[in-house]
C-alpha positions in Angstrom: -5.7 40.3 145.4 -3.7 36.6 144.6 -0.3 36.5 145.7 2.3 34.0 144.1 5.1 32.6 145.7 6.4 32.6 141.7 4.8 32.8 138.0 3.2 29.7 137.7 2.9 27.7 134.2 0.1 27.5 132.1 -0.5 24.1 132.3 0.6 20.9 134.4 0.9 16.7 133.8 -2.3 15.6 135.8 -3.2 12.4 136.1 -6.9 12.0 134.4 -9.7 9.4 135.4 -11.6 8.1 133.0 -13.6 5.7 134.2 -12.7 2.3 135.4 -8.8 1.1 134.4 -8.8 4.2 132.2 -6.5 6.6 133.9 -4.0 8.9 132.0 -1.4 11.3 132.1 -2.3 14.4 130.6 -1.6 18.1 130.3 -4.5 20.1 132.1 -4.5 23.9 132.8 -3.5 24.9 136.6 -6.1 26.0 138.5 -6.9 30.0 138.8 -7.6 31.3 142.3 -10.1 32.7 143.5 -10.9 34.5 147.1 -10.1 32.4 150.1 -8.7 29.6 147.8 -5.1 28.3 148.3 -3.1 26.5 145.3 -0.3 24.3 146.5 2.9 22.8 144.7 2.8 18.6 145.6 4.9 17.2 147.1 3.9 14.0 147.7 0.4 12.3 147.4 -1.0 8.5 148.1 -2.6 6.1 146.3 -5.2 4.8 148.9 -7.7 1.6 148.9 -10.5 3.1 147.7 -8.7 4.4 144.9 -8.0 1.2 144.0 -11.6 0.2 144.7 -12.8 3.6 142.3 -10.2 2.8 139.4 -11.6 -1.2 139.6 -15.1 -0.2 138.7 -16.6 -0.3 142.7 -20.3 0.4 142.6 -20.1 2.8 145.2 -17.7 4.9 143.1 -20.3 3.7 139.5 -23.0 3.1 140.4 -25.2 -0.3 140.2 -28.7 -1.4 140.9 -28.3 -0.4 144.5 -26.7 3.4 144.3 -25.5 5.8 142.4 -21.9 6.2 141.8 -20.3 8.8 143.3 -16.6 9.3 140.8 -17.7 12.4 138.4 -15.5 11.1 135.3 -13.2 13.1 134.1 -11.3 13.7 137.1 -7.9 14.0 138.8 -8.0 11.4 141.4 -6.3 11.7 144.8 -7.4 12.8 148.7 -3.8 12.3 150.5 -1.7 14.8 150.0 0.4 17.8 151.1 1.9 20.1 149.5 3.7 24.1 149.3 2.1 26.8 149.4 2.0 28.9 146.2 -0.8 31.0 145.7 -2.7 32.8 148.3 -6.5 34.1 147.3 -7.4 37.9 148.6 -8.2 36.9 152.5 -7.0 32.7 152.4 -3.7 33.7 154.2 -5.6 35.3 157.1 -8.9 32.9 157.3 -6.2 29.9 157.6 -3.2 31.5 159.0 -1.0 30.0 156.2 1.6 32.0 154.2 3.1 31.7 151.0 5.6 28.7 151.5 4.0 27.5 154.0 3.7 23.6 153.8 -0.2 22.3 154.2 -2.6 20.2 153.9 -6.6 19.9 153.3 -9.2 17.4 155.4 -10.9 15.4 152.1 -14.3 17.0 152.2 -15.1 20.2 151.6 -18.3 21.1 152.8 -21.5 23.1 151.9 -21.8 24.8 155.7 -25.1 24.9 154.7 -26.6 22.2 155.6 -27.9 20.6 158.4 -25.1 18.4 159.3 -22.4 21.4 158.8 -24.6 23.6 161.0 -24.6 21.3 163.8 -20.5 20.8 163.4 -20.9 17.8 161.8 -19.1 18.7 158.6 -17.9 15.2 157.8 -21.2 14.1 157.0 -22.0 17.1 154.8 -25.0 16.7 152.7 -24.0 18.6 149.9 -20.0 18.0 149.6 -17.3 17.3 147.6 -14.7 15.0 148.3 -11.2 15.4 146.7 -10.2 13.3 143.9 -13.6 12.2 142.5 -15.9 15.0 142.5 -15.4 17.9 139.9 -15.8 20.8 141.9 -12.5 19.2 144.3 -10.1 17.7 141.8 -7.2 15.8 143.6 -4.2 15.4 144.1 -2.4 13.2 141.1 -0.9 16.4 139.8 1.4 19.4 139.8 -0.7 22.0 141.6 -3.6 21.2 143.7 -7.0 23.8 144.5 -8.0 24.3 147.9 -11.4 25.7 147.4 -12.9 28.5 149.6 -15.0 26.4 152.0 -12.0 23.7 152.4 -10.6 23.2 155.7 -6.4 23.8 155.8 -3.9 22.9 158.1 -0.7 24.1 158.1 2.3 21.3 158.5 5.0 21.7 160.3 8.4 21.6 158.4 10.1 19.2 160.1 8.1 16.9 158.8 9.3 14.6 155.8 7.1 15.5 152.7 6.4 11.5 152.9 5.8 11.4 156.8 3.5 14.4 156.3 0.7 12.2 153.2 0.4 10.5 156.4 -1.9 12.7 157.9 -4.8 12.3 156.1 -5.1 8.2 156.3 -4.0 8.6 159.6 -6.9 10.7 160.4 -9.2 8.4 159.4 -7.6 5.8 161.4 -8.1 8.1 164.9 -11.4 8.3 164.6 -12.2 5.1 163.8 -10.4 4.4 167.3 -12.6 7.1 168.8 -15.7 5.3 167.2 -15.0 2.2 169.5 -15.1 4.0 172.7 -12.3 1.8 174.0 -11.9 1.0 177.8 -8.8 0.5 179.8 -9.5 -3.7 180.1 -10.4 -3.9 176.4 -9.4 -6.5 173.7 -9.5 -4.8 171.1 -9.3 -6.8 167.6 -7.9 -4.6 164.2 -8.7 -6.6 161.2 -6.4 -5.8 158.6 -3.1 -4.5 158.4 -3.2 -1.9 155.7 -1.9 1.7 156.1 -5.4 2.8 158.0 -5.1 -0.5 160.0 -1.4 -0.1 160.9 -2.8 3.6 162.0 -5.5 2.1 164.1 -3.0 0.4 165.9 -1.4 2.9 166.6 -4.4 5.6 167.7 -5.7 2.5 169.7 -2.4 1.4 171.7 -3.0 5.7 173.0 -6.2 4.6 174.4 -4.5 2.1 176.9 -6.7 -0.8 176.5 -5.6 -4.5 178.1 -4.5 -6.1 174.8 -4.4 -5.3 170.5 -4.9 -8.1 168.4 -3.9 -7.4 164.6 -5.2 -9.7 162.1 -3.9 -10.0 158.5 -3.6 -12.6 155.8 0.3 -11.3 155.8 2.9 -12.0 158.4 5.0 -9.5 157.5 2.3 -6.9 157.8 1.4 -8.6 161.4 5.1 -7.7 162.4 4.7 -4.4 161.4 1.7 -4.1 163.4 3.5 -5.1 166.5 6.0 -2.2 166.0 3.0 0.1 165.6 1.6 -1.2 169.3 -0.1 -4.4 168.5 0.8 -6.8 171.6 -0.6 -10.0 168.9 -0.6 -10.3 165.1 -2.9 -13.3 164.0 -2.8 -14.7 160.1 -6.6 -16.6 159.3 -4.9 -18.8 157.0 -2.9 -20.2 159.7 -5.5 -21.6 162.1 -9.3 -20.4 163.7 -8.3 -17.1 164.5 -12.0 -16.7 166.4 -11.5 -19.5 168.4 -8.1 -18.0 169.2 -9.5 -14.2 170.5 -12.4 -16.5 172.6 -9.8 -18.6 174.4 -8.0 -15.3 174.9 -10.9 -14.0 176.6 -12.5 -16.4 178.7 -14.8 -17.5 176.2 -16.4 -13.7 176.0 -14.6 -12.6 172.9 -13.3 -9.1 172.2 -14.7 -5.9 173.2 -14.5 -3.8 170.4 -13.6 -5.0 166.9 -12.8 -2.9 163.9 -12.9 -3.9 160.2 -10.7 -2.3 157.9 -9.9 -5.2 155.6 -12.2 -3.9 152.8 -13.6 -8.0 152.4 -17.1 -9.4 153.5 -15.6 -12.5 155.1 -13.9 -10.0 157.7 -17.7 -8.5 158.7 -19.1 -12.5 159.7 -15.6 -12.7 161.0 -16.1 -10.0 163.9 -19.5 -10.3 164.5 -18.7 -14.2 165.8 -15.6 -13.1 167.7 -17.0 -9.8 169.0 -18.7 -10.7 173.0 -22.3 -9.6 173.4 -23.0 -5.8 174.1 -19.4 -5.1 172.1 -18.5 -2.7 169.8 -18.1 -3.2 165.8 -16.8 -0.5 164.2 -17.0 -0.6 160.4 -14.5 1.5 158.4 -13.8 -0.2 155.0 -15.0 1.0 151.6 -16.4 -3.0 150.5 -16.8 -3.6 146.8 -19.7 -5.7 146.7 -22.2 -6.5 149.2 -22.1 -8.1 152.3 -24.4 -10.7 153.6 -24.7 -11.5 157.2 -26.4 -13.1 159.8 -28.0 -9.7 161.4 -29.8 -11.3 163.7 -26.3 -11.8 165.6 -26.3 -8.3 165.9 -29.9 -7.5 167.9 -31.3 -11.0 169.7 -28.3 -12.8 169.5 -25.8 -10.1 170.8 -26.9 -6.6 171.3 -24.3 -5.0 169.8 -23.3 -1.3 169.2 -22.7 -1.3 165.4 -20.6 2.1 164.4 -19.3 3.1 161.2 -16.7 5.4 160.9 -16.3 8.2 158.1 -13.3 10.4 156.9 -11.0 11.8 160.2 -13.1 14.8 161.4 -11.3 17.1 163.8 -8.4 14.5 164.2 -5.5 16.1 161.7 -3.9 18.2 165.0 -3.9 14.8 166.8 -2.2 13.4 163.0 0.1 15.6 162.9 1.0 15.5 166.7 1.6 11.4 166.3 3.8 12.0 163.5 5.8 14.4 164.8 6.5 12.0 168.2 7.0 9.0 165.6 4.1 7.5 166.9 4.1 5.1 164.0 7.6 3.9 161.6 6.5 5.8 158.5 9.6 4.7 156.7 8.3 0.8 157.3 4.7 1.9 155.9 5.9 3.9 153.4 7.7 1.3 151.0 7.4 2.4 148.3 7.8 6.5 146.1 7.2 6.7 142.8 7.1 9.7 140.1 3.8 10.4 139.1 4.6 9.6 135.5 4.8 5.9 137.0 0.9 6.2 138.7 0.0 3.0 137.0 2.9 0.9 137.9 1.4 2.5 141.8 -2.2 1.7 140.6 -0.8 -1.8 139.7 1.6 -2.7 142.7 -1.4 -1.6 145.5 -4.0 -3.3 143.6 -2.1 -6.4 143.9 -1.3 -6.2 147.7 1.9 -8.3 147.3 4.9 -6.3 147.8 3.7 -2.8 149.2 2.5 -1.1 152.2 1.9 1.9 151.6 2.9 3.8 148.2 3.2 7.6 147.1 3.6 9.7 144.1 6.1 12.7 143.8 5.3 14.7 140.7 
């Protein structure tokens, strides 16, 4: 049997996507539950990069000659979130320990447990699942009430954690395992291009790892300063001098020891694969818009690198939630800017741009 924290309304304002730049507010039903689903009240929700890269028209998200696109138009977009508890299913409350109230969260996928990646604990990379915010069966988040479904993984959130702190947890996630994708050593230089919200994470995760030195490289000064107040010991800006020449003269020559893009733009990829030493470590996070083009024979005869990519934050929310809590990271710098959700496209807008935010939220 459902239980209700109150009566719920029939419908809800939920932002609607279209298809590329055609977003809109709309009134949609809120979602029944079923057994071992959870329906939450949002309280806060983020507008990340590749939303901005899905609402552009990114072939990864449509589709071109090269893939199919994953977005299932019409959907409600948005994968950061948290939210209050307000409808248990028959058996949710005991399978993830949360009560009515409660505040929580959900990792972005939910998986088949099926297949054979789920069966050998690699749910992350789940054959068969569906990713809040673009698939069907997993609407997201730009709305008044959000559906856990049954074969979601929950976390509850402590409550001393600021609704706005707590969206965190999610990008943050995805930035601690990107880390943990580096394998980073005590004498490391370790090089985190781009100073976005998962960057500024990265920073952060990687500074917990205890390597020698963190270079932070941005087109934006102001974002290099906030990466030194997440851990970074350098920020360097490309536009103002040969920032690979810089990390080789740093190094003896060598060049860093583990790089990690999270810039989103191709010139970053040739960027790290000539700063990166031979027999490093390239870790490869962003969602890129178009294709890159690169010199891989850098990576086998030339260098012999380790070449990782790095995918959603798999078992690394308790370690989220932990950082947050210790203010591992000054969410109120990141955070710049909340917005009602009535004003998503004014959010879509400002992000898209890059020029005046860090990181920005929705409140419906």
């Amino acid at each position: 049997m459902t239980k209700y924290l109150y009566d719920l309304p029939k419908t809800m304002p939920s932002v609607i996507c279209h298809g590329p730049e055609d977003y809109r507010l709309e009134e949609r039903t809120v979602p029944k539950v079923g057994p071992e689903e959870v329906l939450i009240k949002v309280k806060s929700t983020g507008i990340c990069a590749s939303d901005i890269k899905c609402y552009l028209g990114a072939g990864l998200f449509w589709g071109n000659e090269h893939r199919e696109g994953y977005c299932q138009a019409p959907v409600t977009p948005g994968h950061e979130f948290v939210g209050e508890v307000v409808a248990l299913g028959e058996g949710a409350g005991q399978k993830y320990g949360l009560e009515l109230g409660d505040i929580a969260i959900s990792e972005q996928i939910v998986p088949c447990w099926n297949c054979r990646f789920c069966n050998r604990g690699q749910y992350w990379m789940c054959e068969h699942g569906d990713v809040y915010g673009f698939r069907q069966k997993a609407f997201g988040s730009w709305a008044d009430y959000m559906l856990f479904p049954a074969n979601a993984l929950n976390h509850k959130v402590p409550r001393d954690l600021p609704f706005h702190h707590a969206v965190f947890i999610e990008p943050l996630s995805c930035s601690i395992h990107a880390v943990e994708r580096g394998d980073i050593q005590y004498q490391d230089t370790v090089v985190i291009a781009g100073c976005g919200p998962l960057g500024l994470g990265m920073v952060a995760a990687a500074k917990m790892k205890g390597p020698e030195r963190i270079i932070a490289l941005d087109l934006s000064d102001d974002r290099l300063e906030l990466a030194k107040r997440c851990g970074a010991d350098l920020g360097l800006n490309p536009k103002n001098g040969d920032v690979v020449n810089t990390v080789k003269e740093l190094t003896d020559g060598y060049g860093c020891d583990v790089y990690i893009e999270a810039t989103g733009h191709p010139s970053a990829v040739v960027q790290g694969l000539n700063m990166i030493r031979k027999l490093g470590t390239f870790v490869e996070f962003s969602v890129m818009r178009e294709l890159v083009t690169v010199d891989w024979t850098i990576i086998g005869d030339g260098k012999e690198l380790n070449i990782h990519g790095s995918h959603l934050g798999p078992y690394c929310y308790p370690v989220a939630i932990k950082m947050l809590q210790e203010g591992k990271l000054p969410i109120d710098e990141i955070v710049t800017h909340r917005l009602p959700l009535t004003d998503f496209q004014k959010g879509l807008d400002m992000v898209a741009s890059g020029l005046t935010s860090v990181k920005v939220t929705l409140e419906p």
